[in-house]
C-alpha positions as CSV (number, residue, x, y, z in Angstrom):
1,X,54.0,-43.3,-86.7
2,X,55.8,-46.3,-88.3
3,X,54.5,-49.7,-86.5
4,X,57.5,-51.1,-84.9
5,X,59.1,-54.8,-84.4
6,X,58.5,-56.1,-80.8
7,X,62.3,-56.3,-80.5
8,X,62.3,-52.2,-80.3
9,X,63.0,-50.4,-77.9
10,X,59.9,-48.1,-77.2
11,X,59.5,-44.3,-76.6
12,X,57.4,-42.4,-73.8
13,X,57.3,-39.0,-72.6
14,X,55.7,-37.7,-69.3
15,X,53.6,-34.7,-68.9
16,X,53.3,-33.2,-65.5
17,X,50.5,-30.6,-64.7
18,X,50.6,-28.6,-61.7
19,X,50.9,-24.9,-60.8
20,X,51.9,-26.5,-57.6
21,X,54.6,-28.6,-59.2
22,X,56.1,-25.0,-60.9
23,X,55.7,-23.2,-57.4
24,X,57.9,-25.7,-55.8
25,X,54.7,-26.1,-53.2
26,X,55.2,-29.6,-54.3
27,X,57.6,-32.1,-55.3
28,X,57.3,-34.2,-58.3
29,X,58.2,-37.8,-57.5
30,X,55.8,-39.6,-60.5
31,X,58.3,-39.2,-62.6
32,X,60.7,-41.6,-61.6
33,X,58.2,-44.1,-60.5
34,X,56.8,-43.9,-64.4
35,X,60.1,-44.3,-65.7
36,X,61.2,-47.2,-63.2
37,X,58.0,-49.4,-64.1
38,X,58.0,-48.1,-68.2
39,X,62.2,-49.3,-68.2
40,X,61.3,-52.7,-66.8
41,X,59.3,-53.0,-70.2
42,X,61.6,-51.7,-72.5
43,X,60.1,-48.3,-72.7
44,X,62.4,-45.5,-72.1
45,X,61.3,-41.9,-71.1
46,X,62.7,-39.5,-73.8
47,X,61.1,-36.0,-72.7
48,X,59.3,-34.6,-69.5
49,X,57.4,-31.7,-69.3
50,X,56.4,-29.6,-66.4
51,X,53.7,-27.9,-67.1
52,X,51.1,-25.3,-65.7
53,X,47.4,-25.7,-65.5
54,X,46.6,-23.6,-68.9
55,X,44.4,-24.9,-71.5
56,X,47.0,-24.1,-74.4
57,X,50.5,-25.5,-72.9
58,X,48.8,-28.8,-72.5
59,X,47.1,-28.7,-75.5
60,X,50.4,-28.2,-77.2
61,X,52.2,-30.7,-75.6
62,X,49.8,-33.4,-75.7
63,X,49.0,-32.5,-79.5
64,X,52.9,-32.6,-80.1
65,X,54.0,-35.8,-77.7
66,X,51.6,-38.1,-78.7
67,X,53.4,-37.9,-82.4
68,X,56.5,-38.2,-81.4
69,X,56.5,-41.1,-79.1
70,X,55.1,-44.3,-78.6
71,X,53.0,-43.7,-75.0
72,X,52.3,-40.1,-73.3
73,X,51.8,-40.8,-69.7
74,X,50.1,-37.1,-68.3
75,X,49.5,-36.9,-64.9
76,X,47.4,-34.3,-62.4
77,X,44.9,-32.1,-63.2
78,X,41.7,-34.4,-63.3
79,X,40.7,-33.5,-59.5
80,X,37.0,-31.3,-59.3
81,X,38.2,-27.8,-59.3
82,X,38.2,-25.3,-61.5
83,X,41.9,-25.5,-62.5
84,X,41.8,-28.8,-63.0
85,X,41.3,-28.8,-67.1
86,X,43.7,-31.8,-68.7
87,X,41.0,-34.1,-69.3
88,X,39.4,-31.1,-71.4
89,X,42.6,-30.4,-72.6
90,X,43.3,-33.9,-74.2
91,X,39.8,-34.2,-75.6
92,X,40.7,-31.1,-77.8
93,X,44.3,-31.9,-78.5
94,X,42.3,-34.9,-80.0
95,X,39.2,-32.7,-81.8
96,X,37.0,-34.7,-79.4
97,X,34.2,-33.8,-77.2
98,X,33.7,-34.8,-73.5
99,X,30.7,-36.5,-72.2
100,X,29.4,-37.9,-69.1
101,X,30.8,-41.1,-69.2
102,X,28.1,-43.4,-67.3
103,X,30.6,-45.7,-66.0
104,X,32.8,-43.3,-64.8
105,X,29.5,-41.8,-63.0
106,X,28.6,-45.4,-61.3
107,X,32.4,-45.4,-59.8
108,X,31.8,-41.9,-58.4
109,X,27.9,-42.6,-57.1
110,X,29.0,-45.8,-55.7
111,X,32.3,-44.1,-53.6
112,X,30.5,-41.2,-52.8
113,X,26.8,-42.0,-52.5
114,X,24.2,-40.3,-55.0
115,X,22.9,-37.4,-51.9
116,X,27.1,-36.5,-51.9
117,X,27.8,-36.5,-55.8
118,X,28.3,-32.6,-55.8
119,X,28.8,-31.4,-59.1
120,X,32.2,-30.8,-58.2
121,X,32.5,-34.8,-58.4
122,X,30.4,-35.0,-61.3
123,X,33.0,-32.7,-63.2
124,X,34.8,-36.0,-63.0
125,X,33.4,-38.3,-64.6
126,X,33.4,-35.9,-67.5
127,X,35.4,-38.0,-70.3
128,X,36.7,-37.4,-73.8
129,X,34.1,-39.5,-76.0
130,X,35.7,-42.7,-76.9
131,X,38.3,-42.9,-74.4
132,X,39.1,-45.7,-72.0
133,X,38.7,-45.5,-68.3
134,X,41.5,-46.7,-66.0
135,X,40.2,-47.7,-62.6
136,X,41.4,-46.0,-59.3
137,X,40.6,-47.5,-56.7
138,X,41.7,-45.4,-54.2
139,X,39.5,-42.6,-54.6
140,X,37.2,-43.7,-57.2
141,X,37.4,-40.9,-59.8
142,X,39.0,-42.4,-63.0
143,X,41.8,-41.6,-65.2
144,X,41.5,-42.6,-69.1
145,X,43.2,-43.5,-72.1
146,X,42.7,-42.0,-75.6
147,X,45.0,-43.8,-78.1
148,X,48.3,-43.8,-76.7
149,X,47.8,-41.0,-74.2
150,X,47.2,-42.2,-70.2
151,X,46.1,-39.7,-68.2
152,X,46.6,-40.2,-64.5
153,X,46.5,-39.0,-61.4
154,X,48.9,-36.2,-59.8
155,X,48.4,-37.7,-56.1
156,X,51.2,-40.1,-56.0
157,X,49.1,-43.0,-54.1
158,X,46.6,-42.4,-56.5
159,X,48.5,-42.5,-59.9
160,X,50.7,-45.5,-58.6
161,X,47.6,-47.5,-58.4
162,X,46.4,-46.1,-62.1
163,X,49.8,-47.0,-63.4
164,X,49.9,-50.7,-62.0
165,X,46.3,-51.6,-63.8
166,X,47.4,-49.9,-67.1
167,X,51.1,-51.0,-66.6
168,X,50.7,-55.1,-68.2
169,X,48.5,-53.9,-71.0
170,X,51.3,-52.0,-72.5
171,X,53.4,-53.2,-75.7
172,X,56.9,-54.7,-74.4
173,X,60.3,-53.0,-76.4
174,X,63.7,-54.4,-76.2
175,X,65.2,-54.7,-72.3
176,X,67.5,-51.7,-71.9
177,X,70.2,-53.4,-69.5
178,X,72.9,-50.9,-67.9
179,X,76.1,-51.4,-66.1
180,X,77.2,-49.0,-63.1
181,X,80.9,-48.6,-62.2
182,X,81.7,-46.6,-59.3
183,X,84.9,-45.0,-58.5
184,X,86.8,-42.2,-57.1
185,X,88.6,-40.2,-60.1
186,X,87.0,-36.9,-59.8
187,X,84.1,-36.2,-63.2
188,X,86.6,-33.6,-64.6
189,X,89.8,-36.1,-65.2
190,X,87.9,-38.5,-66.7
191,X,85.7,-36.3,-68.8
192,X,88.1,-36.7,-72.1
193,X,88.3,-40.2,-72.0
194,X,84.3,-40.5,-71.2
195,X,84.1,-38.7,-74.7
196,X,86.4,-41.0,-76.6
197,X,84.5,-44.0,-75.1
198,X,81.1,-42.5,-76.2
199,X,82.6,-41.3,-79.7
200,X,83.9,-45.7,-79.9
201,X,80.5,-46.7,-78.5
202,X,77.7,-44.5,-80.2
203,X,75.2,-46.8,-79.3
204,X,75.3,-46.9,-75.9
205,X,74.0,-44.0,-73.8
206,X,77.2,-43.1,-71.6
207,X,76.2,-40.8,-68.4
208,X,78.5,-39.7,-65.3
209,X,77.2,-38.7,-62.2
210,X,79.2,-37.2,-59.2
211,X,78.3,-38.6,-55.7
212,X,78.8,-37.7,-52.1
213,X,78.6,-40.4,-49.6
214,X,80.0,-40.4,-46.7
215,X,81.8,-37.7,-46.3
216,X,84.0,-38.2,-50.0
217,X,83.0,-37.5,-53.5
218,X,82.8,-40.1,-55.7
219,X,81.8,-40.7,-59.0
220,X,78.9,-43.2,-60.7
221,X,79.2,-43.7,-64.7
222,X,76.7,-45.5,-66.0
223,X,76.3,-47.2,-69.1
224,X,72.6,-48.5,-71.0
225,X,72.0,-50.2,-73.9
226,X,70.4,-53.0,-75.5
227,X,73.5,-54.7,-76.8
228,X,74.7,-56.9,-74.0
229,X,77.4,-57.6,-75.7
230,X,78.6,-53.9,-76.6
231,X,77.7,-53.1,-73.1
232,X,80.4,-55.8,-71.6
233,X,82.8,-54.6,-73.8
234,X,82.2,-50.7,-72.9
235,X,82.6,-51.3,-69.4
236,X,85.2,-53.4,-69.3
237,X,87.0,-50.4,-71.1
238,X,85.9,-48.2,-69.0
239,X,87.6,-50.0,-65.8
240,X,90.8,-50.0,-67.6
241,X,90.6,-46.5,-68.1
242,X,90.0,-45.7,-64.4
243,X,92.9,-48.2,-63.8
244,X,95.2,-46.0,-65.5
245,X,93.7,-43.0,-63.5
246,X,95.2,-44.8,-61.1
247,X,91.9,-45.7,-59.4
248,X,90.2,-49.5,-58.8
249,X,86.2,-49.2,-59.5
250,X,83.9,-50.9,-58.6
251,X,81.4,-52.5,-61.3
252,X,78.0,-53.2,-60.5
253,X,77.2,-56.1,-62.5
254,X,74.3,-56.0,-66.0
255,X,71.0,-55.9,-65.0
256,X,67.6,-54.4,-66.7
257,X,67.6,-50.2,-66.4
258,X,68.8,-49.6,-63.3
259,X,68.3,-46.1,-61.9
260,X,71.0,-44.6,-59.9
261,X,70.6,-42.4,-56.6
């Protein structure tokens, strides 16, 4: 991968793992708590995958991801049962071994107690040779970082925690700054003039979502990019097209990534 200027904006992709994620048993909420944190440091999300607990789809997509983008953030699977496998997983998507890593053992003997380290909890201090540990001081059991792959948690408290440690030491891109303006032309009348604007404003990512608040639809378009200035003049197109819709937005002023509900 080509080393980038600072001024960049950076890539990431997110790899969830979790039959119980595909089951619908439960609900993935990392994602958008990853992508919150990673837009605050110019890094932007490009790809999530959802992912079963089988050796070759995470293989795969770790062996593919960590190519094509900057960071690969990987959560769950790194508990101490027999499904999970991504920490094997990554160490062969990298043509590494695992070992016991002896720091990773001291965290676990320390939280559990040597006469309660089952080898259940051992399993987890198993580590791809050479990677880093990230700390989790929740429940003691580590995540890790090989190259520009983080493997974390899937337990929401738990990964949160991982993600703060790791979250300074990352490389800072370009601020992606967005502009939201809210109105109440239905999605489908706008929709040719939405195109236009994109076709005039290639650069800036252009995205309409419809809304239902209280009882009325409504209708959030929001607009990201790193230009400030061809972000001000976007939006302020964009209001005078839902002027002639006969409609009076309302703009909700630049800020960095916002993320709208």
């Amino acid at each position: 991968m080509a080393e980038k200027k600072s001024s960049d904006v950076l890539t990431a992709a997110v790899i969830v793992i979790g039959n119980e994620i595909l089951s619908g048993r439960t609900q993935d909420t990392n994602t958008s708590w990853i992508a919150e944190r990673l837009t605050q440091r110019g890094i932007v999300i490009r790809e999530v995958r959802i992912l079963p607990d089988e050796e070759e789809a995470i293989i795969t997509a770790v062996s593919t991801l960590r190519q094509k983008f900057d960071y690969v953030f990987t959560t769950g699977g790194i508990g101490p049962t027999h499904d999970d496998v991504t920490a094997e997983c990554v160490a062969k998507a990298f043509g590494v071994g695992m070992e016991q890593n002896e720091e990773a053992f001291r965290m676990l003997e320390q939280h559990y107690g040597l006469e309660n380290l089952t080898p259940p909890r051992a399993k987890m201090a198993k580590i791809p040779i050479g990677a880093r540990l990230i700390p989790n001081p929740v429940s003691a059991a580590p995540g890790f970082i090989l190259e520009n792959v983080y493997v974390m948690a899937g337990v929401p408290r738990v990964m949160h925690a991982m993600l703060d440690h790791v979250t300074d030491t990352l490389r800072v891109g370009k601020t992606v700054l967005s502009n939201t303006v809210a109105c109440m032309t239905p999605e489908s009348a706008l929709a040719e003039d939405l195109e236009k604007l994109q076709n005039q404003y290639p650069d800036i990512e252009i995205g309409s979502y419809p809304h239902f608040r209280g009882g009325t639809l409504g209708l959030s378009v929001v607009l990201r990019s790193t230009e400030e200035d061809q972000l001000e003049k976007a939006t302020e197109e964009l209001i005078a097209i839902i002027r002639r819709h006969g409609d009076e937005p309302r703009a909700l002023s630049l800020r960095p990534g916002s993320i709208v509900h």
